[in-house]
KOLLUM-88216 format. One record per residue (C-alpha): x, y negated, z; residue number from 0. Coordinates in nm, 2 decimals, always signed. Layout:
% residues N
{{X; Y; Z}; NUM}
...
This chain:
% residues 228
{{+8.74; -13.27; +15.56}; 0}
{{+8.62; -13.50; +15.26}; 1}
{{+8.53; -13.88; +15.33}; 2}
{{+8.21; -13.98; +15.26}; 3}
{{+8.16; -14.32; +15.11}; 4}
{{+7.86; -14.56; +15.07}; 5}
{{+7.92; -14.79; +14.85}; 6}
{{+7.69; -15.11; +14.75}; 7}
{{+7.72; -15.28; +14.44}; 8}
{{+7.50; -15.58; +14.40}; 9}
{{+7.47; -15.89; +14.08}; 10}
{{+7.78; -16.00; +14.02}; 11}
{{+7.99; -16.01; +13.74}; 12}
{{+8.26; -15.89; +13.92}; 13}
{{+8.01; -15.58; +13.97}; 14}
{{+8.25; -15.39; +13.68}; 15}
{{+8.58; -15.42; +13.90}; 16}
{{+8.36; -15.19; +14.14}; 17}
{{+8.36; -14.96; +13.84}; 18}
{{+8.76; -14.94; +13.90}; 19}
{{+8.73; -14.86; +14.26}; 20}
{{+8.52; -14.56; +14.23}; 21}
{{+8.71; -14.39; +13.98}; 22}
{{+9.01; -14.46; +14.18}; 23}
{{+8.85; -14.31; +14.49}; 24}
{{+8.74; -14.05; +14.35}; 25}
{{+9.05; -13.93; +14.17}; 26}
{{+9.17; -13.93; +14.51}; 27}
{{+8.91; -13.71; +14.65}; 28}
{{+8.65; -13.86; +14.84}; 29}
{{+8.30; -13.80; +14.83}; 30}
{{+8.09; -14.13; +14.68}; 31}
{{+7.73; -14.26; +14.69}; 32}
{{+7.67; -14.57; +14.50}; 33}
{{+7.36; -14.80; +14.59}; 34}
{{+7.29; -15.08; +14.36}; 35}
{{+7.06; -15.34; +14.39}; 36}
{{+6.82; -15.45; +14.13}; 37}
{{+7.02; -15.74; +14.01}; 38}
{{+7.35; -15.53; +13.99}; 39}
{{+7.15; -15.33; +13.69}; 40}
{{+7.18; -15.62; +13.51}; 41}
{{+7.53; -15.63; +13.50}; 42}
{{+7.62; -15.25; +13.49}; 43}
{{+7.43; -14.96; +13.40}; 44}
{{+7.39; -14.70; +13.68}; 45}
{{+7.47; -14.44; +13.47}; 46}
{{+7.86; -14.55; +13.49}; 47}
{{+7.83; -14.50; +13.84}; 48}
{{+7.69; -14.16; +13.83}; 49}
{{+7.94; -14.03; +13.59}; 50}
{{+8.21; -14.17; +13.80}; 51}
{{+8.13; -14.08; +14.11}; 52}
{{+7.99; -13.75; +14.04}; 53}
{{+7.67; -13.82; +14.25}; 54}
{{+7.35; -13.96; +14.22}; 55}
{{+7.33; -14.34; +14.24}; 56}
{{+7.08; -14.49; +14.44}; 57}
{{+6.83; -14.76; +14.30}; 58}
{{+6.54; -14.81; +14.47}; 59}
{{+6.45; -14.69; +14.83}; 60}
{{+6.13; -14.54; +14.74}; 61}
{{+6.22; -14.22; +14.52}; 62}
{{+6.00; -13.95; +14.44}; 63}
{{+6.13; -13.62; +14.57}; 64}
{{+6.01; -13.30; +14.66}; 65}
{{+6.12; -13.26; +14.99}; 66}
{{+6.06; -13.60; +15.24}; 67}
{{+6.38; -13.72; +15.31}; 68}
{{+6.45; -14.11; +15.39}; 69}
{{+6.78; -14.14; +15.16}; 70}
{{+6.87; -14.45; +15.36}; 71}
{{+6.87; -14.25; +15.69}; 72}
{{+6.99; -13.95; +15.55}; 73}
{{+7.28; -14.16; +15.37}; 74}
{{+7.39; -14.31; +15.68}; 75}
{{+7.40; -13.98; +15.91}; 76}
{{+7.67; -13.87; +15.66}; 77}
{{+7.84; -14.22; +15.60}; 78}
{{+8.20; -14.24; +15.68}; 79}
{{+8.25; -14.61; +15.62}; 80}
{{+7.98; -14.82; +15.36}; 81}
{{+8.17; -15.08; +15.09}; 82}
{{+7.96; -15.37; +14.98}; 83}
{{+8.20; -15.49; +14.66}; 84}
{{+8.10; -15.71; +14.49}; 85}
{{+7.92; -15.91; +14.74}; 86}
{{+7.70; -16.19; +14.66}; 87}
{{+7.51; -16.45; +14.89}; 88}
{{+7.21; -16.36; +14.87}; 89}
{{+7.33; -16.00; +15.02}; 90}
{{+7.55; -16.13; +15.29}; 91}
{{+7.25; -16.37; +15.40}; 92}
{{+7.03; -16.11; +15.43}; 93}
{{+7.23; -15.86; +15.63}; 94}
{{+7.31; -16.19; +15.84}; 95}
{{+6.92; -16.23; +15.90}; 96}
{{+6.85; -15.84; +15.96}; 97}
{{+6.68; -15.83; +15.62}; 98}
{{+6.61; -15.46; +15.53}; 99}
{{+6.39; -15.47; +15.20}; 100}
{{+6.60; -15.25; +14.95}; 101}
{{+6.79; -14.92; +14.98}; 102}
{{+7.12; -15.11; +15.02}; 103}
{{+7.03; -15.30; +15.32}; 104}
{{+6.77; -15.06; +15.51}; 105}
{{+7.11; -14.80; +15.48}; 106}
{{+7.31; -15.08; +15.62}; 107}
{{+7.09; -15.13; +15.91}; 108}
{{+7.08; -14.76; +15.97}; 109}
{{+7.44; -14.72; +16.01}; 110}
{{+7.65; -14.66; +16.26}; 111}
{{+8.05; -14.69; +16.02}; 112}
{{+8.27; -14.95; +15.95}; 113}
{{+8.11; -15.14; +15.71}; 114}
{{+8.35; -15.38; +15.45}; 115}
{{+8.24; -15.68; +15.26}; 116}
{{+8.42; -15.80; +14.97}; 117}
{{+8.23; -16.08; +14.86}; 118}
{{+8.21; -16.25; +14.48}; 119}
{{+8.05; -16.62; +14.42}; 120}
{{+8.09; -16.97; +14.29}; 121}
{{+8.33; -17.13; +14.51}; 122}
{{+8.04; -17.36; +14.61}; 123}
{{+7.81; -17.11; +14.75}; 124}
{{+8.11; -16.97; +14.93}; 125}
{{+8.23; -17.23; +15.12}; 126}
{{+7.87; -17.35; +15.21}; 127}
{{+7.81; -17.47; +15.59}; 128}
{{+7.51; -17.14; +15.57}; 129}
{{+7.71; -16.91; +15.41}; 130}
{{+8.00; -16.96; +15.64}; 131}
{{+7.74; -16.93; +15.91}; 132}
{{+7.61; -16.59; +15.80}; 133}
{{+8.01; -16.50; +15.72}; 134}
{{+8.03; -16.58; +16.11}; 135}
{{+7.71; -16.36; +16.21}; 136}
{{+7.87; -16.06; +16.08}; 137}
{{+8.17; -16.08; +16.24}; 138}
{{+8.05; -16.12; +16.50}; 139}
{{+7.90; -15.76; +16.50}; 140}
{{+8.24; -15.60; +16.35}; 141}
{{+8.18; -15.59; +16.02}; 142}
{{+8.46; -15.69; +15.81}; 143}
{{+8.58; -15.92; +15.51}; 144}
{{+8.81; -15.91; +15.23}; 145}
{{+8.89; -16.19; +15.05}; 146}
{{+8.73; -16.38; +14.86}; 147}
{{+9.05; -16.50; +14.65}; 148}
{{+9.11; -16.85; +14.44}; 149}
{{+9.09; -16.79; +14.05}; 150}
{{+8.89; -16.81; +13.74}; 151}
{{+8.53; -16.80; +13.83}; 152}
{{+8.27; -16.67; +13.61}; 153}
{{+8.18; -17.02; +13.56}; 154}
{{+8.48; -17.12; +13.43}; 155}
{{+8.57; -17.31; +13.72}; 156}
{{+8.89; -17.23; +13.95}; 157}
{{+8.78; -17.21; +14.28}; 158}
{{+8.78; -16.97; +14.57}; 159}
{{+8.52; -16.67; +14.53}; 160}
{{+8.67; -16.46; +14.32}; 161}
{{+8.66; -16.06; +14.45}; 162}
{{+8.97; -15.97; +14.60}; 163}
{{+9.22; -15.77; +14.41}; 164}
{{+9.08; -15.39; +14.34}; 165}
{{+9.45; -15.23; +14.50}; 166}
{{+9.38; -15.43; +14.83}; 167}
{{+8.99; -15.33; +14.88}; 168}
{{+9.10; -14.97; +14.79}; 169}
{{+9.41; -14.96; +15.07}; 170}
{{+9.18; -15.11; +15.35}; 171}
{{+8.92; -14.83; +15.23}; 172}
{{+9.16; -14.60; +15.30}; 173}
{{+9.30; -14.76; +15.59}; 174}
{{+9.00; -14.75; +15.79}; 175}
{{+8.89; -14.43; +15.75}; 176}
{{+9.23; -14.31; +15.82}; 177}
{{+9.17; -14.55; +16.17}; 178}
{{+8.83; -14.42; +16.16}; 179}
{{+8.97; -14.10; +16.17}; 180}
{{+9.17; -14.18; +16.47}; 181}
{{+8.96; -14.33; +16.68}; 182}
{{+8.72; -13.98; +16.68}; 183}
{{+8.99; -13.80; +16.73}; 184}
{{+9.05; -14.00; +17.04}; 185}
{{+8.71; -14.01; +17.16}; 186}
{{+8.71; -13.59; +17.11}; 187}
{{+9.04; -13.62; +17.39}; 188}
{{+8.87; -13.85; +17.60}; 189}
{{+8.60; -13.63; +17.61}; 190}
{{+8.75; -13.34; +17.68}; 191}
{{+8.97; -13.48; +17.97}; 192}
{{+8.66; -13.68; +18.12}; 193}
{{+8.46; -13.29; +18.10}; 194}
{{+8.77; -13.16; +18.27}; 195}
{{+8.78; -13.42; +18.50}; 196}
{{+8.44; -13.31; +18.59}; 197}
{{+8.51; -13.00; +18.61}; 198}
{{+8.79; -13.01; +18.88}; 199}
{{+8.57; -13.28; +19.10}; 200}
{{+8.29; -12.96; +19.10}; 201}
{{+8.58; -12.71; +19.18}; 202}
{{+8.70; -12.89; +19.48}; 203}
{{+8.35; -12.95; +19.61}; 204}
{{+8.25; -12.60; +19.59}; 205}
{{+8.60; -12.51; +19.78}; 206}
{{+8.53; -12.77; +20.04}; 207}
{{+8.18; -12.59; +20.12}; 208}
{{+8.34; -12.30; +20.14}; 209}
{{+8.61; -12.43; +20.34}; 210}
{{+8.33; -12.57; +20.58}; 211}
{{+8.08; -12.27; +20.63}; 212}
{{+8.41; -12.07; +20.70}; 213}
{{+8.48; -12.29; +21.01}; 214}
{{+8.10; -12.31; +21.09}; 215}
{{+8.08; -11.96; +21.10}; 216}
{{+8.21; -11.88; +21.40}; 217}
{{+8.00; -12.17; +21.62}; 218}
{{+8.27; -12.40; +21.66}; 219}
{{+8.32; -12.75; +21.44}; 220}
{{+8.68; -12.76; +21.41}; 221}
{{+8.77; -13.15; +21.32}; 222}
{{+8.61; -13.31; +21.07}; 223}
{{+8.59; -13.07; +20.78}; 224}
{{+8.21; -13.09; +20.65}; 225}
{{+8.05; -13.05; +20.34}; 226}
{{+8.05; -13.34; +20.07}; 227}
């Protein structure tokens, strides 16, 4: 069955790397809906997205369409796991804060997959007290972080915030929806035995009553057989 991928791209320079991961995740197979956010249009054109990914790129949460369907509702019911790469600071606050105000974060707050942050900044905005906070925050709630890594920054400084290395987010993509994968397929056994389970506990009720309308039967109470 093909993977389904949400993936958020918001202003960063970095925001081409994203490019990259697409393609790459596409040539391997898996199905891809890229969200950007206003300021990521600044930096790449969504029509890069849509040719690489094959799919329609989200924009804006309010779309005209002829049949009603909330796209950040709908998005997340089909969601395997949602990638947020790059990641800026003003995104990761406002996931942090419950924020829902574009189709990016309304999606986010709909969802119920691992979600994977890799964020892009100035070093100094990245190692802020508040941005540590809000790194904390989510967490916290499970989502999950990669990088950021020390390097040229797209101010020229060197400094840690640059997005981590495109090979590394793709094998942790990959890596949790293979665990993702797993853990359903462990919930499905679970499920099962806890029906059977269930199952026998009925069966040896039902036998018991049996057992203890037989002994009735004949106007005698034999021990202490009764009915549960």
């Amino acid at each position: 069955m093909t993977k389904n991928i949400i993936f958020g791209v918001t202003g960063s320079i970095a925001a081409f790397k994203a490019a990259e991961i697409v393609s790459r995740l596409k040539s391997q197979g898996f199905d891809i809906t890229v969200i950007m956010t206003k300021s990521a249009q600044n930096f790449i054109n969504p029509l890069t997205f849509r040719t690489l990914s094959q799919n329609e790129v989200i924009t804006d949460i309010f779309i005209e369409d002829g049949t009603y369907d909330p796209q950040h509702i709908s998005l997340a019911d089909k969601a395997d796991i949602i990638v947020i790469a790059p990641a800026t600071a003003n995104i990761i606050g406002k996931l942090a804060s419950g924020i829902a105000d574009d189709a990016l974060t309304s999606t986010v707050m709909a969802i119920d997959a691992p979600l994977l942050i890799a964020p892009a900044m100035d070093d100094r905005m990245y190692l802020n007290s508040i941005m540590q906070k809000n790194i904390k925050i989510l967490q916290d709630v499970g989502y999950k972080f990669v990088g950021p890594e020390k390097g040229r920054l797209a101010s020229g400084r060197i400094g840690i915030g640059r997005m981590a290395d495109v090979e590394l987010i793709i094998q942790l993509i990959i890596g949790e929806l293979e665990n993702t994968s797993k853990r359903k397929v462990d919930l499905l056994v679970k499920g099962i035995n806890a029906e059977n389970k269930i199952k026998s506990k009925k069966e040896k009720r039902l036998r018991r009553s049996t057992i203890t309308k037989i002994y009735e039967s004949s106007g005698k109470r034999y021990g202490s057989v009764r009915s549960s």
